[in-house]
N, C-alpha and C positions, 0 to 999 in steps of 0.2 A: 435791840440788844440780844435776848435771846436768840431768835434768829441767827445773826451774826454769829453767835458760840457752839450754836448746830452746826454751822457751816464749817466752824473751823475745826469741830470735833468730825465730823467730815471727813474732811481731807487727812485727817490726824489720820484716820481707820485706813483710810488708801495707804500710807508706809506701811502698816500693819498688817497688811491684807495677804493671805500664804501665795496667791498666784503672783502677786506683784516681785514679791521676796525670792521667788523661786524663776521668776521667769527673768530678776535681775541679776540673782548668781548664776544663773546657766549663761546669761551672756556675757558674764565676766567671763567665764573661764573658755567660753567660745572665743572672746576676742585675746585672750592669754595666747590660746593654741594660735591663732590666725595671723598673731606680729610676731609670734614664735622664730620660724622658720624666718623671717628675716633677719631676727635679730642675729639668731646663731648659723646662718648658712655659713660663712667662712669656713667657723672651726668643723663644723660638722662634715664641709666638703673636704678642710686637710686631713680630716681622719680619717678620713675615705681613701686620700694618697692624692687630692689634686693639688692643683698651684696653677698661678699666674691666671690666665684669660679665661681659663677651666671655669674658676671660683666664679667668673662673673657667666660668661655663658650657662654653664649644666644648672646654675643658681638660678637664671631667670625661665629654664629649662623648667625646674619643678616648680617655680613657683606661677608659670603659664597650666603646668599639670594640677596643681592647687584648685586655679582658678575654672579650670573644665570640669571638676571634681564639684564647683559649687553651684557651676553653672547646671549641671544636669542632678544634681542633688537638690536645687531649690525649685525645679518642677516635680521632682520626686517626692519632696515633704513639703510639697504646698497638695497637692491631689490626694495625699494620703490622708493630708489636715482636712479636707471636707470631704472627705469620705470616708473616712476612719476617726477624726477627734481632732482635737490641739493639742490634748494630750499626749497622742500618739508618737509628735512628732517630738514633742519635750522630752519622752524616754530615750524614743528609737533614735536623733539623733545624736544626743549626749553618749550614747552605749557606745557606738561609732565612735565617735571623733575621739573616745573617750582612751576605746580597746586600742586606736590608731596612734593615739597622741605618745604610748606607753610602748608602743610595739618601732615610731621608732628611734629608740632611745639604744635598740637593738640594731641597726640598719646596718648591713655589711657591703652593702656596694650601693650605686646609684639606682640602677635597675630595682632592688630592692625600694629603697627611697621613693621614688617615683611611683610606685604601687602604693605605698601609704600616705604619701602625702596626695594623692588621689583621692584616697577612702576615706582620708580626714577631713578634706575638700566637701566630698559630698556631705558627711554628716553635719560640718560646718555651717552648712547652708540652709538649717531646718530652724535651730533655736530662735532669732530674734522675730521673723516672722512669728512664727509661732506664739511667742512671749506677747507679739503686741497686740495679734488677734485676743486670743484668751483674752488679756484687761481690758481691751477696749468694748469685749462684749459683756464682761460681768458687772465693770465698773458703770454708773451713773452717765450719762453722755456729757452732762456739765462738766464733769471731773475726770473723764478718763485720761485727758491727757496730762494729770499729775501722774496719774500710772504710768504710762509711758516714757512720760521724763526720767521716773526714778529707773524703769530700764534703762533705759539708755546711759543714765548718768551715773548707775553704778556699775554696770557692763564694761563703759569704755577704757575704767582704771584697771581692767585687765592685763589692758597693754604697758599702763606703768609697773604692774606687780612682774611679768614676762622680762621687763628689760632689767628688774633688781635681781631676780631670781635667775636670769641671765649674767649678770657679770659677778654672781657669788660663787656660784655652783656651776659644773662641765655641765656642757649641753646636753648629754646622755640624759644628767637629772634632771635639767630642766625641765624636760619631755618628762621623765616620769612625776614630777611634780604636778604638771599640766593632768597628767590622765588621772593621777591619785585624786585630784581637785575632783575631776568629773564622777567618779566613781561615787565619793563622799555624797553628792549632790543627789544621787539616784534615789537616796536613804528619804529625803527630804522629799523628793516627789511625790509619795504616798498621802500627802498632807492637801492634793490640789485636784479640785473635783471639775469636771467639762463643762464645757462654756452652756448655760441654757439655752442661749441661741440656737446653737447646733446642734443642741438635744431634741427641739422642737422641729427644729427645720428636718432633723434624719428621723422622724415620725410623716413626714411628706413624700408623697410618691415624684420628687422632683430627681431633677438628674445634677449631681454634687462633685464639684471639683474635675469639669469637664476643658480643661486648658485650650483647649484649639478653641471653644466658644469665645474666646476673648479677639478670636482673628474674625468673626462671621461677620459682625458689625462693623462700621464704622464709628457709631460712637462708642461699643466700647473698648475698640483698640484704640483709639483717638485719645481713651480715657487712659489706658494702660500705658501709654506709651510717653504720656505728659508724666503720667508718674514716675518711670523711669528717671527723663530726664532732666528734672529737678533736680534728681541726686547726684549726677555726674561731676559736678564741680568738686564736690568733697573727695569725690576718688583719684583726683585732677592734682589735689593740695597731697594729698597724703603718697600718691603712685607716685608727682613725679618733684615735684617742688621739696618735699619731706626725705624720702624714699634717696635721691638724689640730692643730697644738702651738701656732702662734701664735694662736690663737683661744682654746683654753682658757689656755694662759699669761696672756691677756688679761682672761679672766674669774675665774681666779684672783689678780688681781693682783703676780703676775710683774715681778720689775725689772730693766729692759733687753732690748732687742727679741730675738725669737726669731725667727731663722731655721730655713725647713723644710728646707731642704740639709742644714746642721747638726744638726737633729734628725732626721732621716732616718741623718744618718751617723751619732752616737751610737747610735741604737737599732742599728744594723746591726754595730755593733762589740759589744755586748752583747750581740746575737744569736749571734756567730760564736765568743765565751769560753761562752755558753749550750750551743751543739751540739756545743762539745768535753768542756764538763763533762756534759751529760746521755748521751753517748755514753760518756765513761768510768766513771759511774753506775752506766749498767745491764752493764755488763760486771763493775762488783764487785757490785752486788747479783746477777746473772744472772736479771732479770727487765725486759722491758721495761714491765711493767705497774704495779711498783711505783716506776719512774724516770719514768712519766708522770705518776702521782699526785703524785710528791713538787715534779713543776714545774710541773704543774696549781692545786696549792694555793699556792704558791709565787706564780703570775702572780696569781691571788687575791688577796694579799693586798696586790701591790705595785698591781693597781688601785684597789683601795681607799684607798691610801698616796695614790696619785697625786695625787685629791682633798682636799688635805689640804694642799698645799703652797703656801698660800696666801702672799704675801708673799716668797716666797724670791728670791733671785737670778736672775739666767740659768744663771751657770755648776753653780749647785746643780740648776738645773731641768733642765739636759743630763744631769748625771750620772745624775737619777734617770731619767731617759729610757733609758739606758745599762743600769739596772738593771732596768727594765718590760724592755727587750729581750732581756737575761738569761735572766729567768724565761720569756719567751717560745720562750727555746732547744732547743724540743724540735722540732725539723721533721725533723733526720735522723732520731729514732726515731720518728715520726709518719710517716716515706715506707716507715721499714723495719717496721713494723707491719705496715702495708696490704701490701706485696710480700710479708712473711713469713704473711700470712692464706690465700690462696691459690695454689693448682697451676700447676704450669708453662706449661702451653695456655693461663690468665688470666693470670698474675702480670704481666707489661708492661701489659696494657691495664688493670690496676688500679692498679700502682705509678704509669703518670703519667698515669689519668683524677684518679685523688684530689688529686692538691697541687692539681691544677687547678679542683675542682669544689669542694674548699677554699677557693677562692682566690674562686672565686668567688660562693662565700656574701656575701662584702664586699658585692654590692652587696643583701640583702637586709638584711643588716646596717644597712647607710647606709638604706636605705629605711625601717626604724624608728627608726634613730638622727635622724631630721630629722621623723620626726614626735614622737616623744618631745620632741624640744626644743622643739618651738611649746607642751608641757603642762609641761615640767619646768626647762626652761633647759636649756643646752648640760652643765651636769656634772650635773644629775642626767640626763640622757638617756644621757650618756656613763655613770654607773654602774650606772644600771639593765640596758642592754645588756650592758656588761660582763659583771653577774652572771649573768645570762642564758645568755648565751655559756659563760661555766664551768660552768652548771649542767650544761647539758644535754652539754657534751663530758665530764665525771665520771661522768651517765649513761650514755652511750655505752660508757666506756672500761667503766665496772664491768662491762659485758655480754662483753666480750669474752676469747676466751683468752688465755693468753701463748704466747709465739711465741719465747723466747729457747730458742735449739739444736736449734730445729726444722730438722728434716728437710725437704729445700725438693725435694727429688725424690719429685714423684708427679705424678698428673694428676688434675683439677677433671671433675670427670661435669657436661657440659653438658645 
């Protein structure tokens, strides 16, 4: 009995814990700023003076420039994260994406735009890495992945506060609400001390945060690279199934117009009951490899559902949006994988290259999902990828080990 009360006062201390707290409101408002920009391109491009094909073209214009922004910003603050801290990147990013989010609320052309949604991009791409290195090495190895849930699963309501704070207020404020968020946040960082790990390990004459070592081996690109594509499915539901609702609602025959705000926030409220139930998962199975499978097959099956819901409503068509989001809920054991796979000297510059290089599968994704559709039509394109997509991340995952109660103190032979 006692036992049992220790344990649960425990876990009590992890909600409480200042890096937990700090490292799950920075990726709230990381993920505010990141469905930002989709939610308000329209209006922000009419105020610029576009219309018609502009809006959808220059829109996926910046939001490919986003994406290059995260993609070279997540090697950027994963190298700095073990060679300089976890902290380092918890400032340095938020200051970024922070100065960006606010700057552009001021945007006066595209060309402008495209510069900051760049600079936002990159800073973007530091916080949840970061966040989940930091808990996973201060926290208990039994428990860290309560820490990690709670990032993830109060991070992802981000994107519901972005689409309220979006249809109340011009998008100008939006953005400035976003950067006012981040700024506030900075106040609160002073409260979050460096991971011991890496306080020890940067007392080592080792070589720290060395990126290209991840390519020398075979098994630890082998390793990196399973990690990767685990996570593509989720950027699969959300790029193109989510992202694009009102077009397949449209070719499913759907009744009553679909907004993409709204289905953006649906899916992201589904996501965020998804990463607390797959975080509580794997802490009763004590496997993170069997809580991936079971959400893996899981998104399987409701992609397939998807196509199927021919005729239905709106509001039946959000709910199940809600539900593909759901099963999409694995991203905190998908960030805490990839940290949990690798040594202290790599673990930042892996934990926040992958969401990113995840993240940015999407556009290779999209790249065969619009050629698909000129042979298949827009749902079979959309289910062939889909399966696709599952396949190959169930291969990946079968390859790799589990990582639940691993020991996260050693060092990677670069």
């Amino acid at each position: 009995m006692s036992s049992s009360i220790a344990s649960r006062s425990h876990v009590r201390s992890i909600f409480f814990n200042p890096a937990v707290i700090i490292a799950s409101l920075g990726y709230f408002v990381d993920i505010y700023d990141l469905v930002l920009f989709s939610i308000v391109r329209k209006p922000s491009l009419m105020a610029l003076g576009l219309a018609g094909p502009e809006l959808l073209s220059k829109g996926l214009m910046l939001l490919n420039i986003q994406m290059l922004g995260m993609l070279i910003g997540g090697i950027f603050w994963g190298i700095l994260g073990d060679k300089k801290g976890r902290i380092s990147i918890l400032f340095g990013s938020i200051i970024l994406y922070s100065l960006a989010n606010i700057a552009n609320g001021f945007v006066t052309s595209v060309e402008m735009y495209a510069v900051l949604r760049f600079l936002a991009g990159i800073g973007l791409a530091g916080e949840l890495g970061a966040g989940i290195t930091l808990v996973a090495e201060i926290l208990p190895k039994e428990t860290r992945g309560y820490g990690t849930m709670i990032i993830a699963t109060i991070g992802i309501m981000g994107a519901i506060l972005a689409n309220f704070v979006a249809k109340q207020f011009d998008w100008t404020t939006a953005y400035f609400i976003g950067g006012g968020l981040g700024i506030m946040l900075l106040v609160l960082r002073v409260f979050v001390y460096e991971s011991g790990m890496f306080s020890a390990a940067k007392e080592q004459s080792i070589e720290r945060g060395n990126f290209l070592s991840l390519f020398t081996t075979w098994d630890k690109f082998k390793r990196y690279l399973h990690c990767i594509l685990i996570g593509s499915p989720t950027w699969f539901v959300v790029g193109i199934l989510v992202s694009l609702a009102p077009e397949f609602a449209e070719s499913l025959g759907v009744q009553g117009k679909i907004d993409a705000g709204n289905a953006i926030a649906s899916c992201y409220a589904g996501l965020t009951l998804g990463d607390l139930a797959s975080g509580l998962l794997s802490q009763l199975l004590r496997s993170r490899k069997k809580t991936m499978l079971t959400f893996l097959l899981l998104n399987c099956l409701c992609i397939v559902l998807y196509f199927q819901l021919h005729w239905v409503d709106s509001t039946t068509f959000y709910w199940f949006i809600a539900l593909l989001g759901f099963s999409s809920g694995f991203w905190a054991i998908f960030v805490t994988i990839a940290a949990e796979q690798f040594g202290t000297n790599l673990r930042a510059t892996v934990a926040t290259t992958v969401p990113n290089f995840a993240r940015g599968s999407l556009n290779l994704i999209s790249m065969l999902f619009l050629y698909l559709k000129g042979v298949a039509g827009i749902q079979g394109a959309g289910l062939w990828v889909g399966m696709l997509c599952i396949a190959i991340a169930l291969g990946a995952l079968w390859f790799m080990s589990e990582t639940f109660g691993k020991d996260l103190n050693y060092i990677e032979v670069t």
